[in-house]
Predicted model as a PDB file, atoms N, CA, C, CB and O in Angstrom, pLDDT in the B-factor column:
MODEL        1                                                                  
ATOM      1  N   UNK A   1    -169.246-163.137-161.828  1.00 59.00           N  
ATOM      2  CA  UNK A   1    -170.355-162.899-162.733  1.00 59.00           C  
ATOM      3  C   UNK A   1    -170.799-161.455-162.630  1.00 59.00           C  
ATOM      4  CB  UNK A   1    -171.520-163.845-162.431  1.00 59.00           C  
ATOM      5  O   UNK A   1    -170.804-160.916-161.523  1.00 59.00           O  
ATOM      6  N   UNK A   2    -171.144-160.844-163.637  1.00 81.00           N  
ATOM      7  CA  UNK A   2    -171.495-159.452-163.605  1.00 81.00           C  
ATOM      8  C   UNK A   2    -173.001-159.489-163.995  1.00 81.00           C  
ATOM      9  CB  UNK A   2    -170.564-158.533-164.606  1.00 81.00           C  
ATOM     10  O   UNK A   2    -173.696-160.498-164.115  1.00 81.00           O  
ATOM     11  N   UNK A   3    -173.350-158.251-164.160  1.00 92.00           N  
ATOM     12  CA  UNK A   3    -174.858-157.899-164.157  1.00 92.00           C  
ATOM     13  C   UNK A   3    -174.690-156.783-165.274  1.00 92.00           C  
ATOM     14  CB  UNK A   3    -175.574-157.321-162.536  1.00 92.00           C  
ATOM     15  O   UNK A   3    -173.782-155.953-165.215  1.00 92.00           O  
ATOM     16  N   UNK A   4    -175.890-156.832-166.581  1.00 94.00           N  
ATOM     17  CA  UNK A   4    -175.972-155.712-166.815  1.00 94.00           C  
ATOM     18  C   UNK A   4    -177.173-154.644-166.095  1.00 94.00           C  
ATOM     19  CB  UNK A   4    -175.984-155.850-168.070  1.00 94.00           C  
ATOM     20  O   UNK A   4    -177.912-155.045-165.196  1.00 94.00           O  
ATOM     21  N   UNK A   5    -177.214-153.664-166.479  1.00 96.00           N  
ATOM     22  CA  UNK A   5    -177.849-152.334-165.526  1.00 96.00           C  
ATOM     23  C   UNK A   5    -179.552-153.160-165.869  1.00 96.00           C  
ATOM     24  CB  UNK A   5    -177.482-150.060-166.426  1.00 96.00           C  
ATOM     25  O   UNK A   5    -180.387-153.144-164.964  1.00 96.00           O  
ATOM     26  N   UNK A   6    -179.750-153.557-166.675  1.00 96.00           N  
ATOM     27  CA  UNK A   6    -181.169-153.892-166.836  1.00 96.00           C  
ATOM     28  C   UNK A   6    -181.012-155.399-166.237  1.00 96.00           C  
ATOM     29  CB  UNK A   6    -181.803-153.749-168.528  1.00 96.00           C  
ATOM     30  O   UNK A   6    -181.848-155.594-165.354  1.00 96.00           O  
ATOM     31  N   UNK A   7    -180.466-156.117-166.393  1.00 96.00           N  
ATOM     32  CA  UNK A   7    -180.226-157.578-165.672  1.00 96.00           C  
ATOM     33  C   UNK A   7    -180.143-157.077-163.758  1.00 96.00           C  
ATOM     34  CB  UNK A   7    -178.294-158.446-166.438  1.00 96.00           C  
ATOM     35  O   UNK A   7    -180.715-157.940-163.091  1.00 96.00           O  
ATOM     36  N   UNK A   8    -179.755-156.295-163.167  1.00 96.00           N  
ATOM     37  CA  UNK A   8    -179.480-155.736-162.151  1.00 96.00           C  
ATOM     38  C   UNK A   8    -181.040-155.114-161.685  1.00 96.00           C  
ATOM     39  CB  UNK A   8    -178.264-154.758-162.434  1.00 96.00           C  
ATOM     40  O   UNK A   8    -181.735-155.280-160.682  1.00 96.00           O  
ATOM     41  N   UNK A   9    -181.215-154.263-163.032  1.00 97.00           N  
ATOM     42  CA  UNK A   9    -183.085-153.746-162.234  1.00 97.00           C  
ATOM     43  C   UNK A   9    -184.317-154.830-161.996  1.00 97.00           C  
ATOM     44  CB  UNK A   9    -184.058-152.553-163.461  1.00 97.00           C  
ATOM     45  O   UNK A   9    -185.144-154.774-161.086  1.00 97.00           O  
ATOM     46  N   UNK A  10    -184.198-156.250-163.476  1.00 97.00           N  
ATOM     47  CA  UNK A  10    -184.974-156.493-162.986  1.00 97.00           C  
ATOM     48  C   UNK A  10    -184.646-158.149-161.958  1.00 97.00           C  
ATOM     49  CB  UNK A  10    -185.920-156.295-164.058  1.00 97.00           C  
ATOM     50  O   UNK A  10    -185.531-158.995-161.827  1.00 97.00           O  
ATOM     51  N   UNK A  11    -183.512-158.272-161.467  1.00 95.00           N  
ATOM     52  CA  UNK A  11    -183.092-159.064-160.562  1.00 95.00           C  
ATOM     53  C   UNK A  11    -183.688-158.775-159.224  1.00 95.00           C  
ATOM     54  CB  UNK A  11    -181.762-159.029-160.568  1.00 95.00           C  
ATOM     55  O   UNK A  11    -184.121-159.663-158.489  1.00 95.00           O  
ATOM     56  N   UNK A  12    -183.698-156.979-158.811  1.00 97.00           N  
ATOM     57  CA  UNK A  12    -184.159-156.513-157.917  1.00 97.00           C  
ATOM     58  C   UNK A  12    -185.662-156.130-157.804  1.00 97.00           C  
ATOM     59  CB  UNK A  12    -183.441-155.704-157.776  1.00 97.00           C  
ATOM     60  O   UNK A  12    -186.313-155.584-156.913  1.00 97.00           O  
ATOM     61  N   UNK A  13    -186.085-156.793-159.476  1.00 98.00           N  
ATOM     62  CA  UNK A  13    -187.623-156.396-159.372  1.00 98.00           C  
ATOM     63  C   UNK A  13    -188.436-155.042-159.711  1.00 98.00           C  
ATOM     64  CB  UNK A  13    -187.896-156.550-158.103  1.00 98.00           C  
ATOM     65  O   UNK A  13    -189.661-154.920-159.703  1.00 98.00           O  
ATOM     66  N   UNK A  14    -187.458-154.035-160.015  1.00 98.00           N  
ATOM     67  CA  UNK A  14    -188.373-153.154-160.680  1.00 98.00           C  
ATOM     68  C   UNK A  14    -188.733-152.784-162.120  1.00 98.00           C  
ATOM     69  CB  UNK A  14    -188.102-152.225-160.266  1.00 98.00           C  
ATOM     70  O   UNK A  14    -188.242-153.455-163.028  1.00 98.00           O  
ATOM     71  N   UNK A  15    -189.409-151.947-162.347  1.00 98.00           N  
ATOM     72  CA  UNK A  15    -189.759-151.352-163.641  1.00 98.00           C  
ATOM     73  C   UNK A  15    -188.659-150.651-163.922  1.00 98.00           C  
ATOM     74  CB  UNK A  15    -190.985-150.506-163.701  1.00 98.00           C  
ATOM     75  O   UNK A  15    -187.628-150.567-163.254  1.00 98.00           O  
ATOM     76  N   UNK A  16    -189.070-149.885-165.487  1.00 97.00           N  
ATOM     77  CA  UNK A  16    -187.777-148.663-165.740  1.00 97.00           C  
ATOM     78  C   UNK A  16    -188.106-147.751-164.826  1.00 97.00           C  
ATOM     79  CB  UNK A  16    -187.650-147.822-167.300  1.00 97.00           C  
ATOM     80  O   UNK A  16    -187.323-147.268-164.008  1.00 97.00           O  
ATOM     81  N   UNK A  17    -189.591-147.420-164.973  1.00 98.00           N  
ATOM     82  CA  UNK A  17    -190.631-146.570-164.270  1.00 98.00           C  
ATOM     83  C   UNK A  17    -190.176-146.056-162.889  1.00 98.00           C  
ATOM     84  CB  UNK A  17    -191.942-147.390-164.081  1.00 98.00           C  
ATOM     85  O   UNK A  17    -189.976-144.968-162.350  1.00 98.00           O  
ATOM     86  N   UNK A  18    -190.103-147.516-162.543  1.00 98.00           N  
ATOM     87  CA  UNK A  18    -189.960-147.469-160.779  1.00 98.00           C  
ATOM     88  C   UNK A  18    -188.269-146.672-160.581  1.00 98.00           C  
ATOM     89  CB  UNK A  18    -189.979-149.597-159.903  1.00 98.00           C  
ATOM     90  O   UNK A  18    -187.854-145.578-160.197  1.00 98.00           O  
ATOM     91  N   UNK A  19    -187.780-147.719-161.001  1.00 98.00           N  
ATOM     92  CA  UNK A  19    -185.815-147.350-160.847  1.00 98.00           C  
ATOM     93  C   UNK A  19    -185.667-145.612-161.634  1.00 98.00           C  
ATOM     94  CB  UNK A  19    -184.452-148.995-162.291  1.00 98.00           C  
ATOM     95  O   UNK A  19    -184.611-145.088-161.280  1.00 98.00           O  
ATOM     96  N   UNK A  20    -186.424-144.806-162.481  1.00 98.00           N  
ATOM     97  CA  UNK A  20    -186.125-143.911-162.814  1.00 98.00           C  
ATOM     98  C   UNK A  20    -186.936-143.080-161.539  1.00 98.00           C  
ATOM     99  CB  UNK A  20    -186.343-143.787-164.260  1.00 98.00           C  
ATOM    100  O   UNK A  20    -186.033-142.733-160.778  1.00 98.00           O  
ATOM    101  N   UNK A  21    -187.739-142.798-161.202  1.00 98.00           N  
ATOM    102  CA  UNK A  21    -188.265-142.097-159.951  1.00 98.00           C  
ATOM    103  C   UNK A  21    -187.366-142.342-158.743  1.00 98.00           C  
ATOM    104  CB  UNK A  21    -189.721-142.592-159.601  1.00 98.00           C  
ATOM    105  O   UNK A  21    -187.134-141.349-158.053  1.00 98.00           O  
ATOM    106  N   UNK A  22    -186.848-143.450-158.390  1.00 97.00           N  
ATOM    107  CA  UNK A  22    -185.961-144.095-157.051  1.00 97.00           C  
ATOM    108  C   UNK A  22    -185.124-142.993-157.280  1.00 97.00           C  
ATOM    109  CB  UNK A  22    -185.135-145.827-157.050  1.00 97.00           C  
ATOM    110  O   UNK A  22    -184.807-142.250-156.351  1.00 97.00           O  
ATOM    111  N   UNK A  23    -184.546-142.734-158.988  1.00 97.00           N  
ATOM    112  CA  UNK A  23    -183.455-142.054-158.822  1.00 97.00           C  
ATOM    113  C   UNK A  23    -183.126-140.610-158.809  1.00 97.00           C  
ATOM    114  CB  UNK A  23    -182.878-142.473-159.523  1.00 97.00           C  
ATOM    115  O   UNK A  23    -182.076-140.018-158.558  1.00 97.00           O  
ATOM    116  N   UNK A  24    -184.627-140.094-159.238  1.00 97.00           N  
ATOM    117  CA  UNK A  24    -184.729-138.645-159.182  1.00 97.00           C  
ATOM    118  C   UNK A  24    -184.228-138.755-160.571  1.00 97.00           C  
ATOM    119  CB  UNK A  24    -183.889-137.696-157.982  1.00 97.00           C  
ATOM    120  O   UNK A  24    -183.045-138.451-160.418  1.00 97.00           O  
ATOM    121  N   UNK A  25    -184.382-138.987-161.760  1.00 97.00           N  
ATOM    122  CA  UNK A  25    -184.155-138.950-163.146  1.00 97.00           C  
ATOM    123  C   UNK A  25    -185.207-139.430-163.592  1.00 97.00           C  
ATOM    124  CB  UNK A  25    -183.060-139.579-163.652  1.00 97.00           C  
ATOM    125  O   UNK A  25    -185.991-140.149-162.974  1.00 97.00           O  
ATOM    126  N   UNK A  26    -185.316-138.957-165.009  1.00 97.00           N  
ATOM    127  CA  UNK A  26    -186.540-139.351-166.135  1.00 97.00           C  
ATOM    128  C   UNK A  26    -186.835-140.659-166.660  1.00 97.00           C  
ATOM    129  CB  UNK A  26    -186.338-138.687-167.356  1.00 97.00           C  
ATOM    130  O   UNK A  26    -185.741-140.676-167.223  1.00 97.00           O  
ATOM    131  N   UNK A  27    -187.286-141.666-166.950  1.00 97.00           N  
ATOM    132  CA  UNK A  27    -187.858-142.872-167.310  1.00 97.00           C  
ATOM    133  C   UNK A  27    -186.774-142.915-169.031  1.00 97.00           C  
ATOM    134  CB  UNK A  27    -189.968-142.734-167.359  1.00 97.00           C  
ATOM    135  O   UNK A  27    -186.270-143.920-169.531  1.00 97.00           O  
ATOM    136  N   UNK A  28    -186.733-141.964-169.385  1.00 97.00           N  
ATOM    137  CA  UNK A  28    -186.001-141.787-170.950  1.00 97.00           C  
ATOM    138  C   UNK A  28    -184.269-141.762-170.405  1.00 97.00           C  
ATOM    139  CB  UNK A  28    -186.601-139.887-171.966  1.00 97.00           C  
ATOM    140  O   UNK A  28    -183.422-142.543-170.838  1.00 97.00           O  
ATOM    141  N   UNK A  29    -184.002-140.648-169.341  1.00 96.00           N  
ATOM    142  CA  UNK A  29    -182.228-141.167-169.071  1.00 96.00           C  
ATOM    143  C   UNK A  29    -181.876-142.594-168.303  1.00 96.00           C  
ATOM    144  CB  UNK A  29    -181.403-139.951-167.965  1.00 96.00           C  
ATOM    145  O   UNK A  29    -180.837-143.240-168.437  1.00 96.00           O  
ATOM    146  N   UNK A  30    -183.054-142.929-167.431  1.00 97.00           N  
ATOM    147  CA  UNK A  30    -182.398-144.115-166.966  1.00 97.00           C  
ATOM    148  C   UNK A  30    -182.959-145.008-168.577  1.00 97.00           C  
ATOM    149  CB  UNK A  30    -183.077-144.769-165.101  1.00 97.00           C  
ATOM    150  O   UNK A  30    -182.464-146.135-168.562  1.00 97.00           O  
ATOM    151  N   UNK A  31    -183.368-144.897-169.191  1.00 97.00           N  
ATOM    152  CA  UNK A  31    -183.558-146.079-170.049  1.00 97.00           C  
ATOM    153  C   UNK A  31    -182.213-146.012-171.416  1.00 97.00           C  
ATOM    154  CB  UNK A  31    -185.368-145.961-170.717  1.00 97.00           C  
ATOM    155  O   UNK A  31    -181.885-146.905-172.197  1.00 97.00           O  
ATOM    156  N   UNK A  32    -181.615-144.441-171.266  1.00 97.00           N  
ATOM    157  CA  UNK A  32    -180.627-144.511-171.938  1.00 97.00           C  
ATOM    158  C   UNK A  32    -178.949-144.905-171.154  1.00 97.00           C  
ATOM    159  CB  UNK A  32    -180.787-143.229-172.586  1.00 97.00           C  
ATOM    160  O   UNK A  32    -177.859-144.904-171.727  1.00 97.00           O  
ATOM    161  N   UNK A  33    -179.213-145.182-169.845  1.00 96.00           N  
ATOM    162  CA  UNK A  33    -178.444-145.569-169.323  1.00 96.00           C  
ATOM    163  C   UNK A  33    -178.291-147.203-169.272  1.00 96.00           C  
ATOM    164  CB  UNK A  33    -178.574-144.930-168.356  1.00 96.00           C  
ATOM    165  O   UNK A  33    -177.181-147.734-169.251  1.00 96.00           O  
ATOM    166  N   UNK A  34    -179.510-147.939-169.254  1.00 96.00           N  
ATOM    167  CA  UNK A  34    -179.363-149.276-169.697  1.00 96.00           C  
ATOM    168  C   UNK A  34    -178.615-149.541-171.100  1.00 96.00           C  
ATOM    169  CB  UNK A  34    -180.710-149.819-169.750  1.00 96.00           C  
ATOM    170  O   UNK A  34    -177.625-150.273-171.094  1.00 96.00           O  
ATOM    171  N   UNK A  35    -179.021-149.017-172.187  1.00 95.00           N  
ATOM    172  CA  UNK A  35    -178.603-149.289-173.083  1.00 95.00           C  
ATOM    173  C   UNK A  35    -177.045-148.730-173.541  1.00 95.00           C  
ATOM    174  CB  UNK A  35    -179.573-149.045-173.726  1.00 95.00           C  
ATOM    175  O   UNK A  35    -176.388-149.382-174.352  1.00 95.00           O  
ATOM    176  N   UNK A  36    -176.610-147.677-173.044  1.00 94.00           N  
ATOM    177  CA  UNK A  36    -175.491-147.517-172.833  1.00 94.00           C  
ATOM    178  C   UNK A  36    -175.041-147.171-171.673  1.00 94.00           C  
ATOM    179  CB  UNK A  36    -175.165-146.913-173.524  1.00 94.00           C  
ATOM    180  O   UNK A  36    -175.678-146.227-171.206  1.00 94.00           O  
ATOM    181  N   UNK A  37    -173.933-147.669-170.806  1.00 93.00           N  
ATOM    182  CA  UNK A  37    -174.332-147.915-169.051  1.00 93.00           C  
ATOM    183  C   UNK A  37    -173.277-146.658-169.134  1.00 93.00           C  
ATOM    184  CB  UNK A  37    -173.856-149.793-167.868  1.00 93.00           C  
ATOM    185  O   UNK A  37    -173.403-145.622-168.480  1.00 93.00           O  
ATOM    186  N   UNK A  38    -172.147-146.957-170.118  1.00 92.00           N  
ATOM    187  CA  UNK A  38    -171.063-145.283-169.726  1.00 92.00           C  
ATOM    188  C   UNK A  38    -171.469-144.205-169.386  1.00 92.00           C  
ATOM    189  CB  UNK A  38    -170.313-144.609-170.762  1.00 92.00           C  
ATOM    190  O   UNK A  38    -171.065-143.401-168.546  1.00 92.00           O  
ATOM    191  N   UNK A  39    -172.664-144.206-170.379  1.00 93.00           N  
ATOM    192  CA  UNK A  39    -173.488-142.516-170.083  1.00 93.00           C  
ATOM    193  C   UNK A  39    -174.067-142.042-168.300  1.00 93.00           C  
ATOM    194  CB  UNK A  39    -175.316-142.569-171.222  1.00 93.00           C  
ATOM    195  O   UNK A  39    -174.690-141.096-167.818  1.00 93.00           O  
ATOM    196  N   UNK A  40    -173.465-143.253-167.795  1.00 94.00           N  
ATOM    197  CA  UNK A  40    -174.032-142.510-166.318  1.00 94.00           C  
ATOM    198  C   UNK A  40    -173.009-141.802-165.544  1.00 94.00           C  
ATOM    199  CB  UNK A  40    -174.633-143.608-165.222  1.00 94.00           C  
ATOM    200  O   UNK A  40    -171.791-141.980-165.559  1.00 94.00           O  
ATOM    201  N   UNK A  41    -173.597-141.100-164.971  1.00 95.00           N  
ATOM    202  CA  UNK A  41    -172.515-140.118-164.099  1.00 95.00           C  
ATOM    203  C   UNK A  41    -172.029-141.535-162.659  1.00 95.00           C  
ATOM    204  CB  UNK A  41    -173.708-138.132-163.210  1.00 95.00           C  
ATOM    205  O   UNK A  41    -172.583-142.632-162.585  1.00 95.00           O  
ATOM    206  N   UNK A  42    -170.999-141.083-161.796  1.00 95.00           N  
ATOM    207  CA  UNK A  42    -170.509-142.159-160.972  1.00 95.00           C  
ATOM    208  C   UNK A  42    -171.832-142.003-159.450  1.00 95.00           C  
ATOM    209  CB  UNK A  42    -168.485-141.783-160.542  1.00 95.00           C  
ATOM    210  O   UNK A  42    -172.318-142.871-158.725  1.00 95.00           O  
ATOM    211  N   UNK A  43    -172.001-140.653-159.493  1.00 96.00           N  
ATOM    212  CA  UNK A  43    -172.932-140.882-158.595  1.00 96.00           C  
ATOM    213  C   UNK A  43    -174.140-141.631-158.777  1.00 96.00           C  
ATOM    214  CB  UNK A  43    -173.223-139.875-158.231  1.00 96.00           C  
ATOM    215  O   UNK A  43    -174.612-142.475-158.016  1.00 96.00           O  
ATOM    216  N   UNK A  44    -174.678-141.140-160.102  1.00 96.00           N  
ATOM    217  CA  UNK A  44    -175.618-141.792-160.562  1.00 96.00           C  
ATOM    218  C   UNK A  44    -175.717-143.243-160.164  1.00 96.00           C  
ATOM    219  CB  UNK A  44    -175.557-141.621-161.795  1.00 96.00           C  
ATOM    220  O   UNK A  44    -176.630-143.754-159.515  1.00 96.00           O  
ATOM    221  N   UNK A  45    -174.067-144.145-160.909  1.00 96.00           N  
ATOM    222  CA  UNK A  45    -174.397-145.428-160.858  1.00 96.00           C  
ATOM    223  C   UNK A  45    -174.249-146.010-159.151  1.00 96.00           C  
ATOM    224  CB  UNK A  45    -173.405-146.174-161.974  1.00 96.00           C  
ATOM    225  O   UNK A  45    -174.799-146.992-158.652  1.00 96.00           O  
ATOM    226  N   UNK A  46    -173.363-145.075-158.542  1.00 97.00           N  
ATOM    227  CA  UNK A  46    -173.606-145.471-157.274  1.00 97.00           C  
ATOM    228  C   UNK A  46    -174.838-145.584-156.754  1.00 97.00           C  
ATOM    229  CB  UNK A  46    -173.040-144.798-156.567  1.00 97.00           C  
ATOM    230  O   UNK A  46    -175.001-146.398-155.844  1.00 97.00           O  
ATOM    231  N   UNK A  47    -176.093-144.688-157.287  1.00 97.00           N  
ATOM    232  CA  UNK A  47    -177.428-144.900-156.662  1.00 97.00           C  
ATOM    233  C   UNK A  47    -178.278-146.114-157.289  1.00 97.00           C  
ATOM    234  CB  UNK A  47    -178.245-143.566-156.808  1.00 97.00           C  
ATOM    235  O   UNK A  47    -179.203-146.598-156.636  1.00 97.00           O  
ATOM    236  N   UNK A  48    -177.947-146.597-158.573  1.00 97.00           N  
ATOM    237  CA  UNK A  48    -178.552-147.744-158.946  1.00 97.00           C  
ATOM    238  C   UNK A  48    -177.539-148.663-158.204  1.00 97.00           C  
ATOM    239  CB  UNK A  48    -178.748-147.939-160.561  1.00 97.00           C  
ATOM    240  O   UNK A  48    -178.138-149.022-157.190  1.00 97.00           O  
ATOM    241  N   UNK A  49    -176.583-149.093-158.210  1.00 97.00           N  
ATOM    242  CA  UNK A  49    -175.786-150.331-157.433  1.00 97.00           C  
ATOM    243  C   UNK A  49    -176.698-150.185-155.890  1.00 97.00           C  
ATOM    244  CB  UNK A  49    -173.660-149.983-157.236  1.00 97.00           C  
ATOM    245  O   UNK A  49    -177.365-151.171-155.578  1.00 97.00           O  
ATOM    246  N   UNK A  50    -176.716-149.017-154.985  1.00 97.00           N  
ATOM    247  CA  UNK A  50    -177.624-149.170-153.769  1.00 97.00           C  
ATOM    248  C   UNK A  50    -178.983-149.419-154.104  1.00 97.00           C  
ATOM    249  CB  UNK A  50    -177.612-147.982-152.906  1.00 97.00           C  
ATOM    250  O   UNK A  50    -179.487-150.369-153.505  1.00 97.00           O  
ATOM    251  N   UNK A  51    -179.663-148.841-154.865  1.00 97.00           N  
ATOM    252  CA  UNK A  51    -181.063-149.739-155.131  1.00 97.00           C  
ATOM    253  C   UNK A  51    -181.299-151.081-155.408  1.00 97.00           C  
ATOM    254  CB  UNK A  51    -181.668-149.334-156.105  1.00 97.00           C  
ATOM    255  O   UNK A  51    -182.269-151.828-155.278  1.00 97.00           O  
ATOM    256  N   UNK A  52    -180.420-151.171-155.730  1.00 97.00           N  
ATOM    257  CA  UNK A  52    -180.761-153.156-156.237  1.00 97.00           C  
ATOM    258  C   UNK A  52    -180.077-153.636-155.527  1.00 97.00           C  
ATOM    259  CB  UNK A  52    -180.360-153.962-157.795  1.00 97.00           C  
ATOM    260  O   UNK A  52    -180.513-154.787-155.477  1.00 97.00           O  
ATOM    261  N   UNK A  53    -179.293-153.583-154.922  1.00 96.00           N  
ATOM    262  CA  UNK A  53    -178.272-154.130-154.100  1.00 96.00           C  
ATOM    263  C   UNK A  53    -177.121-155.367-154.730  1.00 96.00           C  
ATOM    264  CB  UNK A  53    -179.107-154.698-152.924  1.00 96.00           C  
ATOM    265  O   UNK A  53    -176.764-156.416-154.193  1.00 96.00           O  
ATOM    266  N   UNK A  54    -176.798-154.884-155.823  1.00 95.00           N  
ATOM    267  CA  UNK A  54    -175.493-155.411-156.096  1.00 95.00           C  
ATOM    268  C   UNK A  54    -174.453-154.451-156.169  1.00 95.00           C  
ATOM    269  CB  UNK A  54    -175.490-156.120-157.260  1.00 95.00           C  
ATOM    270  O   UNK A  54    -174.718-153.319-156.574  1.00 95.00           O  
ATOM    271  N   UNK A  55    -173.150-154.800-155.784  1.00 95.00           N  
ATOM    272  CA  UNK A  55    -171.964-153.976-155.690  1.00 95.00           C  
ATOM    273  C   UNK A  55    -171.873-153.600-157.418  1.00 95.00           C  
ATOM    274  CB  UNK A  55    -170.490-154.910-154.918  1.00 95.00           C  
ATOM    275  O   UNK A  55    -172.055-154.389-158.345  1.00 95.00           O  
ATOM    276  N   UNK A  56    -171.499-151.998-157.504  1.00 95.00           N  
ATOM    277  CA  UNK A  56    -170.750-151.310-158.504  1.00 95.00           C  
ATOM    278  C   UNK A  56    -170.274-151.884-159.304  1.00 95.00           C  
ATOM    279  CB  UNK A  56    -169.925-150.680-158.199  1.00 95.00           C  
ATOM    280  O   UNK A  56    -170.844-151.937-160.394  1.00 95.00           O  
ATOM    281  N   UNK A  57    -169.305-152.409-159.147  1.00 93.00           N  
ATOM    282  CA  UNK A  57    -168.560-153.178-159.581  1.00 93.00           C  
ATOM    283  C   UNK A  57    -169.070-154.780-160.776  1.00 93.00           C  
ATOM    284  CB  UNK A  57    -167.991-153.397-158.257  1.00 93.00           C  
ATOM    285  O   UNK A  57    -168.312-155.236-161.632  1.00 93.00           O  
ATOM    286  N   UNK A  58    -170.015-155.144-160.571  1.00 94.00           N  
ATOM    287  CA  UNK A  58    -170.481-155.840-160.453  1.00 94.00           C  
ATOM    288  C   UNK A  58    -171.442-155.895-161.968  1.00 94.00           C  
ATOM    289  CB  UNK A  58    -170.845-155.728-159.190  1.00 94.00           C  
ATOM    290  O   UNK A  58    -171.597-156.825-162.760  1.00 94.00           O  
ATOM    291  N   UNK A  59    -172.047-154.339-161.975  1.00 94.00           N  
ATOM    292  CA  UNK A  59    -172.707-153.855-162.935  1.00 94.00           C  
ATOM    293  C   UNK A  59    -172.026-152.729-163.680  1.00 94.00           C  
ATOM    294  CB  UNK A  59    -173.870-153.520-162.452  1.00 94.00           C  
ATOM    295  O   UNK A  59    -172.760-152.423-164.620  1.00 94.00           O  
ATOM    296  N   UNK A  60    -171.438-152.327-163.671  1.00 89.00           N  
ATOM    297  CA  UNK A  60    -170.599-151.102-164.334  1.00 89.00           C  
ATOM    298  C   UNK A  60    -169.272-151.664-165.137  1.00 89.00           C  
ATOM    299  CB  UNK A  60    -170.049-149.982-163.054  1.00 89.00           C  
ATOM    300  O   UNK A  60    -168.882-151.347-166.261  1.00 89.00           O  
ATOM    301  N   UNK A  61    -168.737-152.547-164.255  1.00 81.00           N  
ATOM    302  CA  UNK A  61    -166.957-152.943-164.846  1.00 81.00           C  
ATOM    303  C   UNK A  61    -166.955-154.115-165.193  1.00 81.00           C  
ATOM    304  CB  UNK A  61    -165.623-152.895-163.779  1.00 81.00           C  
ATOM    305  O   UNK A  61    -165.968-154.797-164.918  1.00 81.00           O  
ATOM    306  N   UNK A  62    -168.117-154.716-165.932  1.00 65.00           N  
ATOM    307  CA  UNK A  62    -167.821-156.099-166.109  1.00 65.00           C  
ATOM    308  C   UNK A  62    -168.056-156.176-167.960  1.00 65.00           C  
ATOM    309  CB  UNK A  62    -169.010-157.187-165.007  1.00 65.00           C  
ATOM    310  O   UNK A  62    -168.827-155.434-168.569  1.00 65.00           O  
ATOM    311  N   UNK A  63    -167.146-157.305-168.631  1.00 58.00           N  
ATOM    312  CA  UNK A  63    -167.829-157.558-169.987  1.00 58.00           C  
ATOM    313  C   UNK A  63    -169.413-157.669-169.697  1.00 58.00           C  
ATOM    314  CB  UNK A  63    -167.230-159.010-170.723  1.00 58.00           C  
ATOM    315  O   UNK A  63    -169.807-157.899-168.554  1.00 58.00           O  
ATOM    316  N   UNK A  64    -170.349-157.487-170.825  1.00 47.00           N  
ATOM    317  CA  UNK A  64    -171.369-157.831-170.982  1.00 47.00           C  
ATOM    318  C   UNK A  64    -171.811-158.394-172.393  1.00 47.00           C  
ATOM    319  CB  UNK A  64    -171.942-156.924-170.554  1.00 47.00           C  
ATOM    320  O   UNK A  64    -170.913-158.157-173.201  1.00 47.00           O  
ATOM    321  N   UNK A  65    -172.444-158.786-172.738  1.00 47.00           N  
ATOM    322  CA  UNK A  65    -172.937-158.926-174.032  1.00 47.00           C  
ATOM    323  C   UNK A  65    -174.299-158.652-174.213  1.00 47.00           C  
ATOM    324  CB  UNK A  65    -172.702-160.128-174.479  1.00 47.00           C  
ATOM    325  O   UNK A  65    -174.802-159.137-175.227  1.00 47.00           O  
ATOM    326  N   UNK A  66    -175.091-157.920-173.393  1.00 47.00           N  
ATOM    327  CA  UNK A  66    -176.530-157.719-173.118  1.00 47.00           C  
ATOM    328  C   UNK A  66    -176.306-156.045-172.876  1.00 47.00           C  
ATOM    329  CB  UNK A  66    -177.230-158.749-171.664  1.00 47.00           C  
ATOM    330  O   UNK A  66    -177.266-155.328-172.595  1.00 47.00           O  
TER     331      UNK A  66                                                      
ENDMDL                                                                          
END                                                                             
């Protein structure tokens, strides 16, 4: 089962708010990163997969329909 990037933030419970400060990015790129998840750099998504604590993989390489 995969996760999308917003299914993943709020599994772990935060805001956009919150997860865009965690990441040292703006509330507007992480919110354009939910909606299109490609647009993230790999480090990037490596720091959302460690904030929420689901593996990479998990949220980045999976079908979604959300």
């Amino acid at each position: 089962m995969g996760f999308s990037v917003k299914q993943a933030r709020q599994y772990a419970g935060f805001t956009q708010i919150e997860m865009a400060q965690m990441l040292g990015v703006s509330r507007d790129t992480y919110r354009k990163i939910e909606l299109s998840p490609e647009t993230a750099s790999v480090a990037l998504a490596k720091k959302i997969s460690a904030v929420v604590g689901i593996p990479i993989d998990q949220i980045f390489f999976t079908q979604s329909s959300t």
